[in-house]
C-alpha positions in Angstrom: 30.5 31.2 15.1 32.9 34.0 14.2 35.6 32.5 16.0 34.9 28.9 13.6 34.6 31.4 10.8 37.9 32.8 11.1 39.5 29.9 12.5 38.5 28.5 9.1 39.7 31.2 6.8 42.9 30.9 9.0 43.0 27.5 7.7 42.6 28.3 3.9 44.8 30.8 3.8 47.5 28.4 6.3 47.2 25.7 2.7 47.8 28.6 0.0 50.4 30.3 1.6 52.5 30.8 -1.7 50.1 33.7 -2.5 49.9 35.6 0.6 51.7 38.8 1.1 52.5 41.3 4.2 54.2 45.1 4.5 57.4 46.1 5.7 58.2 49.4 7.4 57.8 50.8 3.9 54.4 49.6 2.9 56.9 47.9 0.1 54.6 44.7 -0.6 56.7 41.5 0.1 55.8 37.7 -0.9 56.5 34.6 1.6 56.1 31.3 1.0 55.6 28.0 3.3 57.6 26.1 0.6 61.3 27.3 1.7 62.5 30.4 2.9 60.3 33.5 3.6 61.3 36.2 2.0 63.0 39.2 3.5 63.0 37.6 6.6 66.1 35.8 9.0 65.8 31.9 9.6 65.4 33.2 13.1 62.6 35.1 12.5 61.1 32.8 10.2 61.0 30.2 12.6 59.7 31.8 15.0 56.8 33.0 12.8 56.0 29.2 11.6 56.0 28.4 15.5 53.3 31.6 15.9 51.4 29.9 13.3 51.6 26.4 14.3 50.5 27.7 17.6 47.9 30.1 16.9 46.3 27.2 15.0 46.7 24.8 17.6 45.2 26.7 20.5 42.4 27.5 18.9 41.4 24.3 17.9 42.3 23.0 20.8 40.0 25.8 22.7 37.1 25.2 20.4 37.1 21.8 20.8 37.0 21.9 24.3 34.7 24.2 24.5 32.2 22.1 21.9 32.7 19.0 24.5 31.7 21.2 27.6 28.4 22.7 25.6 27.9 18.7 24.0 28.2 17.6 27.8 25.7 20.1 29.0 23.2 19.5 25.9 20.3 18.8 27.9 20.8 21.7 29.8 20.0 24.1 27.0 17.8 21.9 24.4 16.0 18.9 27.1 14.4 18.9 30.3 16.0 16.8 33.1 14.9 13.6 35.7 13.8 14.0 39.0 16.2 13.9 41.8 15.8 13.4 45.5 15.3 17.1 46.5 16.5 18.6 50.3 15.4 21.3 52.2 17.8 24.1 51.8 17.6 26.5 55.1 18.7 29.6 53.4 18.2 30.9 50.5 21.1 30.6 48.0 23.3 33.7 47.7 22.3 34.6 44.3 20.6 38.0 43.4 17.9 37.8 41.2 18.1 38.9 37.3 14.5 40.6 37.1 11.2 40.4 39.4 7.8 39.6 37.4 5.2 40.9 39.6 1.1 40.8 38.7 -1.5 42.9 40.9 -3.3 39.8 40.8 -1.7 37.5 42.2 -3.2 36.1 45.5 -1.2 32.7 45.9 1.5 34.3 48.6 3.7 31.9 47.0 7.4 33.4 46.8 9.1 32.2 43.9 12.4 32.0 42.1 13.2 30.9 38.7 16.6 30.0 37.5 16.2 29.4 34.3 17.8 30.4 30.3 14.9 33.0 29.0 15.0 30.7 25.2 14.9 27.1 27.0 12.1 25.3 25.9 11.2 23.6 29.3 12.1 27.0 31.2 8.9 28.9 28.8 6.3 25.6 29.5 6.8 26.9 33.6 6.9 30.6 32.4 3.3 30.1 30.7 2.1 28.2 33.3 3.1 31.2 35.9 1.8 34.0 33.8 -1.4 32.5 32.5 -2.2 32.6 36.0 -0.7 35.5 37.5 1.6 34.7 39.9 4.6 36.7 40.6 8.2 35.2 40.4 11.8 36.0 40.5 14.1 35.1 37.6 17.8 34.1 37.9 19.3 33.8 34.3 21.7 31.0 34.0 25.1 31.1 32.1 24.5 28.0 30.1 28.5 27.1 29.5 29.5 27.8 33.2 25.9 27.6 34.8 27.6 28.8 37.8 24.0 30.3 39.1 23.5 27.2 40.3 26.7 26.2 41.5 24.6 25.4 44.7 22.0 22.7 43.7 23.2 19.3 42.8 20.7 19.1 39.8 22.6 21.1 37.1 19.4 22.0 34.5 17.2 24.1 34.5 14.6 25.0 34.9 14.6 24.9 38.9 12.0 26.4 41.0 13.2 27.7 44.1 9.8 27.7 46.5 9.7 29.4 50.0 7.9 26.8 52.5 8.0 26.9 56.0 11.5 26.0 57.5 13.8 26.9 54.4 13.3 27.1 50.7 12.3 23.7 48.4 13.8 23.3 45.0 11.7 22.1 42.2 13.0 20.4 39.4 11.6 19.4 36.0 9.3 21.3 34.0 6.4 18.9 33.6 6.7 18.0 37.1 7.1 21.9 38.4 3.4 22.6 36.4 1.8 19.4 37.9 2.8 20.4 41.3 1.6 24.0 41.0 -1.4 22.8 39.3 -2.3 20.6 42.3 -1.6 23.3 44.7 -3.8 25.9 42.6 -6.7 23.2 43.0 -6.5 22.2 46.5 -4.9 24.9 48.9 -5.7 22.8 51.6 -2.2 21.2 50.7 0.8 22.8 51.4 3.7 23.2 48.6 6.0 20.9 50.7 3.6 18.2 51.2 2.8 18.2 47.3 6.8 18.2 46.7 6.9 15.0 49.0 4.2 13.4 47.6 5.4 13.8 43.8 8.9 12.2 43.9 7.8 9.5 46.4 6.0 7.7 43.5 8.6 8.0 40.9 8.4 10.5 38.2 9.9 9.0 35.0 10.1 5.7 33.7 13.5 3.4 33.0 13.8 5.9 29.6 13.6 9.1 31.4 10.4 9.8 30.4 7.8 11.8 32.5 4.8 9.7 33.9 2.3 11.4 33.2 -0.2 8.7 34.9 1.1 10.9 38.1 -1.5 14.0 37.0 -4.6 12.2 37.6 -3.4 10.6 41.1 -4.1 13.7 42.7 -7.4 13.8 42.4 -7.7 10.1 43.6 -5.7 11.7 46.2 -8.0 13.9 47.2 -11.7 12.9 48.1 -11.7 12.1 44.2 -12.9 15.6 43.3 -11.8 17.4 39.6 -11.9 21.3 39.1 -15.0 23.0 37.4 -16.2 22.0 34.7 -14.1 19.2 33.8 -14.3 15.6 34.0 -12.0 12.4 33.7 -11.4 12.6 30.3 -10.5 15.9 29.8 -8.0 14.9 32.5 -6.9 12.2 30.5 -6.8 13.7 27.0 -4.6 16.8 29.0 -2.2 14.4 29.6 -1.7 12.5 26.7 -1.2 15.9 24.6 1.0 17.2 27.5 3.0 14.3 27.2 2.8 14.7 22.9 5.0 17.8 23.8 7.4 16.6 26.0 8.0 13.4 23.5 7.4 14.7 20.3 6.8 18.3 19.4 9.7 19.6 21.2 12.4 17.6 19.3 11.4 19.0 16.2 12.8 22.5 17.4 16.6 22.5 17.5 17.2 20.7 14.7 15.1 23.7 13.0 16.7 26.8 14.9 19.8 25.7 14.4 19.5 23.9 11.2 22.7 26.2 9.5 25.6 27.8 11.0 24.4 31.1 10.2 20.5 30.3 11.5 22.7 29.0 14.7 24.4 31.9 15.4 21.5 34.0 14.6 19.6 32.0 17.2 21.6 32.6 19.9 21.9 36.4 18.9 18.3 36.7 19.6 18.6 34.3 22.7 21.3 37.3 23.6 19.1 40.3 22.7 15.7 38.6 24.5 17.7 37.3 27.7 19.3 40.2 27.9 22.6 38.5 28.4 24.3 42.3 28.0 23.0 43.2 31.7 23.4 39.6 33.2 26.8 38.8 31.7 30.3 40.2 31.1 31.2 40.8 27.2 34.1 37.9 27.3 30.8 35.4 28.9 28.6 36.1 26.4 30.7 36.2 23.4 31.5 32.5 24.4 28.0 31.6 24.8 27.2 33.0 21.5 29.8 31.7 19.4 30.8 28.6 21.1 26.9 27.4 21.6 26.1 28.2 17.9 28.8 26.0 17.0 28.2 23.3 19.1 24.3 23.2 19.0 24.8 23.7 14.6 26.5 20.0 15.5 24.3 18.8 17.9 21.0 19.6 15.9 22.2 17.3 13.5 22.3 14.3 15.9 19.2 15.5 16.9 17.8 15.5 13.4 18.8 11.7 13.2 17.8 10.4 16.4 14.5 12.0 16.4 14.2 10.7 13.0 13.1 13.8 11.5 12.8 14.2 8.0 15.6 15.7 5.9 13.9 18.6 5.5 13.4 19.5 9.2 11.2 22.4 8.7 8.7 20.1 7.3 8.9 17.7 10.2 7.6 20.9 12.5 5.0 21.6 10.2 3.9 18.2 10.5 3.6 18.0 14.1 1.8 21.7 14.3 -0.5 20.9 11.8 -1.4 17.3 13.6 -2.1 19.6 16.7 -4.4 22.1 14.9 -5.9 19.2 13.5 -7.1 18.1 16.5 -8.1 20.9 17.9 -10.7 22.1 14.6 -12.1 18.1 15.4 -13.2 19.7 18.8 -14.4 22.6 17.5 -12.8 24.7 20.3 -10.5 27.4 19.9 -8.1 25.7 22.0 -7.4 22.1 23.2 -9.1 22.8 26.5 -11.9 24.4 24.9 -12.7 27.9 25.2 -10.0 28.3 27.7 -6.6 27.2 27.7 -5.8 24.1 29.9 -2.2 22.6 30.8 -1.4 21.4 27.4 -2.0 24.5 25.4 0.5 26.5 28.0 2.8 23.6 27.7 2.2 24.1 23.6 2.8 27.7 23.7 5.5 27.6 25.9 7.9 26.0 23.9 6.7 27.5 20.6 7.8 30.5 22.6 10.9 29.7 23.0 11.9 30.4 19.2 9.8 33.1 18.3 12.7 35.2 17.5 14.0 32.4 15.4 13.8 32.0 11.3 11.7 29.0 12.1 9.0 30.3 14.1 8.6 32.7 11.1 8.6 29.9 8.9 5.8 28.1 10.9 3.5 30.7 10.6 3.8 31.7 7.2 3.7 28.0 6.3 0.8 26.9 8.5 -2.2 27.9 10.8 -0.2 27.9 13.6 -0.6 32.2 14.2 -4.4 32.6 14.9 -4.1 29.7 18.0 -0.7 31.5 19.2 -1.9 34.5 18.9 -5.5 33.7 20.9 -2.8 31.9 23.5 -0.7 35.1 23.8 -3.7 36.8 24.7 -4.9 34.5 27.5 -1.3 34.6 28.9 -0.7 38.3 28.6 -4.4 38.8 30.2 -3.5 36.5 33.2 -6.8 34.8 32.1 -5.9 31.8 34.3 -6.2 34.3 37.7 -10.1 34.2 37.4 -10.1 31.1 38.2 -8.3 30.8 41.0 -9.9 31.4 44.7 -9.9 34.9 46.5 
């Protein structure tokens, strides 16, 4: 943003010239002006400062506006999650050394990990949730989202991906919603490998001709498998699960970058936070992030307005996310739970969190809470999550 902001006043100033003023040698003020000759100064030089001008202008618009179409292009990479693709074995593990490691003492899956992901993407937090609610220990790989060249490897360029160790090589996962339905089955029934979940789940077609997520695909499990459900729960908590699950991916989640990045100056502070909580100072140079920073504020300040439009959300798009957190609260007090699984968090309340996560640093997060009800659920989440509650209930 700093860049468009002085690129701008570069601009002004470029129209008014007739006023400006520089110092000789002397410090002897001297006027020039665009209109004819500049003062004090040969037709030589002259020239060749209208050409520095000219230039300096050009480049940079030219830079910035090639950089707004490479962050417009990869959109979905910071803001949406993606569709399925036919996933391959890999045999080795891509050459890529992990940002952080997340372990948890509790953890008895044996699963081995690796998330590459943006720490402040929406889709990236739902599978984040999921992992910590329950426990289990993961490697993180923060993405560059300009030049994403963390996963220069993997055909499927968004994130999140889910790099899972299986016998023979290492299986990427792809897609949030169908990462946590995969990891969900595998938590229910071990008797199922990872792999054989991942071959079963894109055999039957994961989204529908809009790109959607079928969400029909959570309860075929169980039919899969003798027909049994998990403790304590029956069809239509299955079934209510999903439809809210599916609420987030459709709904709620659209209302959040037209609200982070509703000005240019929330935009850029957005991303500064993105910066300080991804820790983007350890992961990339100083030239990287000061692109991702100024260039992505820029282009997402743009892009939240199409957003705002094709979402149809109201014109004042804080209200639209007060709306859609007050319709889930809503329905939550109707059950008289503390959350929408009841007294214990269930797919849709991680998925929920997750993304309400994602901004928490933002303006609009602070809005939320000081302008609904929002705080006393996140805050009972935060504690399930940070407790690993989900661990319990898993088998030793």
């Amino acid at each position: 943003m700093a860049a468009i902001r002085n690129l701008a006043r570069f601009t002004e100033r470029a129209k008014f010239l007739n006023k400006c003023y520089f110092t000789n040698q002397n410090g002897t003020l001297r006027s020039f002006s665009t209109n004819g000759a500049i003062i004090g100064l040969s037709r030589e030089t002259q020239a060749l400062v209208k050409f520095g001008l000219i230039s300096t202008v050009t480049g940079v618009a030219l830079g910035a506006g090639y950089a707004y179409y490479r962050i417009s292009e990869t959109r979905k990479n910071i803001a949406l999650d993606g569709t399925e693709l036919d996933t391959v074995l890999l045999e080795h593990k891509p050459p890529v050394t992990p940002s952080r490691k997340i372990m948890y003492s509790v953890d008895t899956t044996d699963l081995k990990l690796t998330l590459f992901q943006y720490q402040t993407c929406p889709f990236c937090c739902k599978v984040r949730a999921f992992l910590d609610y329950y426990g289990i220990s993961y490697d993180i790989v923060e993405v560059d989202p300009v030049l994403r060249k963390e996963i220069g490897w993997s055909s499927y360029k968004k994130v999140p991906i889910l790099l899972t160790q299986v016998e023979g090589g290492y299986r990427p996962l792809n897609d949030s919603s169908m990462i946590v339905s995969l990891l969900a089955s595998y938590l229910y029934d071990k008797s199922q490998t990872i792999e054989e979940f991942a071959d079963y789940y894109p055999s039957v077609g994961m989204h529908d001709e809009n790109g959607k997520f079928k969400y029909e695909i959570i309860n075929k499990y169980f039919l899969m498998f003798n027909n049994k459900l998990p403790k304590n729960r029956t069809m239509n908590d299955i079934v209510e699960e999903r439809k809210w699950r599916k609420w987030v991916d459709d709904v709620f989640v659209h209302t959040l970058s037209p609200n982070v990045y509703r000005t240019l100056d929330e935009s850029y502070k957005t991303f500064k936070w993105f910066s300080t909580v991804g820790k983007w100072e350890e992961y990339f140079p100083t030239w990287e992030r000061m692109l991702i920073v100024n260039v992505g504020a820029t282009a997402m300040w743009l892009i939240g307005k199409r957003l705002k439009k094709r979402h149809r959300l109201k014109n004042d798009v804080r209200q639209s996310l007060y709306d859609e957190a007050n319709y889930w609260l809503r329905n939550i007090k109707a059950r008289g739970t503390t959350f929408m699984g009841g007294n214990k968090p269930d797919l849709s309340d991680l998925a929920v969190y997750g993304i309400l996560k994602s901004i928490e640093g933002c303006d609009a997060f602070q809005d939320l809470q000081t302008n609904t009800n929002i705080g006393v659920w996140y805050n009972a989440m935060k504690e399930q999550v940070d407790a690993h509650s989900g661990s319990t209930s898993l088998s030793r």
